[in-house]
C-alpha positions in Angstrom: 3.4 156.8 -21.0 3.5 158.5 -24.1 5.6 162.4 -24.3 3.5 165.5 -24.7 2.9 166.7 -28.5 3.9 169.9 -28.0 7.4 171.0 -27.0 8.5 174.2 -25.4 8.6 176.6 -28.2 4.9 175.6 -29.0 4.0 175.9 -25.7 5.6 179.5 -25.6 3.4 180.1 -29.0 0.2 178.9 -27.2 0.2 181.4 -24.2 1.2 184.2 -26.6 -1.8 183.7 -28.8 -3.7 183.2 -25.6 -1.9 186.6 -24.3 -2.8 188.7 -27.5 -6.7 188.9 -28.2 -5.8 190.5 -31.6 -4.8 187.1 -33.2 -8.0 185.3 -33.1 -7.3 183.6 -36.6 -4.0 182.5 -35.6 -5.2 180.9 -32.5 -8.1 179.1 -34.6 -5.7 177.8 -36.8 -3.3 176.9 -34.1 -5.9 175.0 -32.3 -7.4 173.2 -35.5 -3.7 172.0 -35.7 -3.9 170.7 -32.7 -6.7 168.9 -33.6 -5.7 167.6 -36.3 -2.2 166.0 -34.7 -4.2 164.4 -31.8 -6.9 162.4 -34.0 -6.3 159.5 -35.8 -7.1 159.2 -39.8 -10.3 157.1 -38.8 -11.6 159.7 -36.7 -11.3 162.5 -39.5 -12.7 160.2 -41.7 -15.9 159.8 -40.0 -15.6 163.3 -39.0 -15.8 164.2 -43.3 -18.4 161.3 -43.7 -20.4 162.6 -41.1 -20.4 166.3 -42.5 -20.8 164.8 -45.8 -23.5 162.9 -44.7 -25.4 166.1 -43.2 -24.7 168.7 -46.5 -26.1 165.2 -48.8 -29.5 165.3 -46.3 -29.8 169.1 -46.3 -29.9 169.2 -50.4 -32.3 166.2 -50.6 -34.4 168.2 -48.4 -34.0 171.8 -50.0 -34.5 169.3 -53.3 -38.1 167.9 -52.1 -39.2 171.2 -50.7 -38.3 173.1 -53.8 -39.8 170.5 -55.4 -43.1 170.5 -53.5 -43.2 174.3 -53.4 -43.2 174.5 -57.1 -46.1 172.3 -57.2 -47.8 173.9 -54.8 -47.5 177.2 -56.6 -48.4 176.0 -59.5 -51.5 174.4 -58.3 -52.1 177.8 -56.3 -55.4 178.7 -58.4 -56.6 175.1 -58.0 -56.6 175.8 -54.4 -58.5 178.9 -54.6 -61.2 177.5 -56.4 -61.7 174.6 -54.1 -61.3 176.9 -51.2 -64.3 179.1 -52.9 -66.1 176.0 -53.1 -66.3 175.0 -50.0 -63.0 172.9 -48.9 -61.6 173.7 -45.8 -58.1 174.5 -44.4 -57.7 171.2 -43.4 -58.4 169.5 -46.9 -56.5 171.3 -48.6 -53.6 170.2 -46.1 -54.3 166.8 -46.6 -54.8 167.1 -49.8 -50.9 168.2 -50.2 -49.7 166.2 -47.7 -51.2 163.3 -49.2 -49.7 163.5 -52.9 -46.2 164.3 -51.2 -47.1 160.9 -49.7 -47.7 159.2 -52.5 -44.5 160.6 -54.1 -42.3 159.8 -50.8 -43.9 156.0 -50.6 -42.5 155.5 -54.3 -38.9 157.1 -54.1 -38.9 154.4 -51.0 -40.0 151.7 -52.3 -37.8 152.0 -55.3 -34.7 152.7 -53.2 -35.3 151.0 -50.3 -34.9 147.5 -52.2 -32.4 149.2 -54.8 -30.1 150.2 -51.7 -30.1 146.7 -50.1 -28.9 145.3 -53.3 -26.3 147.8 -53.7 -24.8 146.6 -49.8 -24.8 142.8 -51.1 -23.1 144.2 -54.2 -20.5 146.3 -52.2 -19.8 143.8 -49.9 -19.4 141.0 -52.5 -16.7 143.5 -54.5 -15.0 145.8 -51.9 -12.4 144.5 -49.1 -13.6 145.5 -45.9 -17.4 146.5 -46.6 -19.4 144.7 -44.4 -23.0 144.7 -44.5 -25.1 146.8 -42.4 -27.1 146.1 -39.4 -31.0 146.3 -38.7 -30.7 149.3 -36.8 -28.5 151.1 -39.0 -30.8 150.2 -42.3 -33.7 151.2 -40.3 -32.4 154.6 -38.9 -31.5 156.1 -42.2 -35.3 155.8 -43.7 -36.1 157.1 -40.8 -34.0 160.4 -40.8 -34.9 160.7 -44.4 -38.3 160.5 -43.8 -38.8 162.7 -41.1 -36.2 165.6 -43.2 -39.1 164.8 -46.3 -41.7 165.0 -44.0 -40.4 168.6 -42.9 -39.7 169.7 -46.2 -43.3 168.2 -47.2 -45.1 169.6 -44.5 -44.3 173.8 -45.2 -45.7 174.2 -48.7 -48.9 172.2 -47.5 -49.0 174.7 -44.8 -48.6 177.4 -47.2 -51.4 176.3 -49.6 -53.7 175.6 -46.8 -53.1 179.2 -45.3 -54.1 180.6 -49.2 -56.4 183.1 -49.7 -59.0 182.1 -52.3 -60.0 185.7 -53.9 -56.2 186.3 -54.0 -55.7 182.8 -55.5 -58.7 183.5 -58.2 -57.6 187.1 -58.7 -53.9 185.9 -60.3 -55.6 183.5 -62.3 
C-alpha cells in the first residue's frame, strides 16, 4: 500500500485554504499541484497533445472560415446579381457549399496520401512510432471534415441570406 502524498503540514494548508474563501488563487494553484504530483509524465503528455491537438483544429477552422468568408464577400455582388435574376436561396447555398467542396476534396486528397507516407516515414526513422490503426486514420478526416464543414457551412448561409438591391447598391 503506498503512503499518502501529502503530510500533515499540507494537510493543515489544505483545510486553511478550504477555511478562507478569500484565497481562491491559492487554492487553484494548490490543487493544480496536486494534480500535477498524482499524474504520471504520460498522462500530462497526452493531456498537452490533446489541448494541442484542439487549439491546431480550432485555427484550421477559423483558417477555412476566414478563408471562405473572404470569398464570399468578395463574390457578394455576384450574388446579388444572380439573386436579381432569378436564383434562389437555395442555389446560391449550393452554389457555395459546392466550391468549398471542391476546395475541401483537394486539400484531402493531397494530404490524405501525403500523411500516410509521412507515418511509414516516421515509423521507419523514430524509436517507438508505431503506425496508426484504421480507426484512428479514419476518425481524424472525419473530425476535420465535419470542423471544415462548420466553418464552410456559415458564409454559405450568409451569402444565401443576401439581399440583392443591397448587394447591387455596393457595387
Amino acid at each position: 500500500m503506498t503512503p499518502h502524498p501529502l503530510t500533515g503540514d499540507e494537510r493543515n494548508r489544505i483545510r486553511l485554504y478550504f477555511l478562507d474563501s478569500r484565497v481562491r488563487y491559492g487554492l487553484v494553484l494548490l490543487v493544480l499541484g496536486l494534480v500535477l504530483v498524482q499524474t504520471t509524465p504520460g498522462e500530462i503528455l497526452l493531456f498537452a497533445g490533446l489541448t494541442w491537438l484542439g487549439v491546431a483544429l480550432a485555427l484550421a477552422a477559423v483558417g477555412l472560415y476566414g478563408l471562405i468568408a473572404f470569398h464570399v464577400a468578395r463574390r457578394g455582388p455576384e450574388f446579388g446579381v444572380r439573386m436579381a435574376l432569378g436564383a434562389s436561396r437555395q442555389d446560391i447555398l449550393a452554389l457555395v457549399l459546392s466550391e468549398g467542396g471542391r476546395l475541401l476534396g483537394a486539400g484531402f486528397a493531397l494530404g490524405a496520401p501525403l500523411a500516410a507516407a509521412l507515418c511509414w516515414v516516421m515509423t521507419a526513422f523514430l524509436f517507438g512510432v508505431v503506425r496508426p490503426d484504421p480507426a484512428t486514420l479514419a476518425g481524424i478526416p472525419a473530425v476535420l471534415l465535419g470542423a471544415a464543414a462548420i466553418a464552410l457551412f456559415v458564409p454559405a448561409w450568409r451569402a444565401s441570406r443576401l439581399d440583392p438591391v443591397a448587394a447591387l447598391r455596393n457595387e
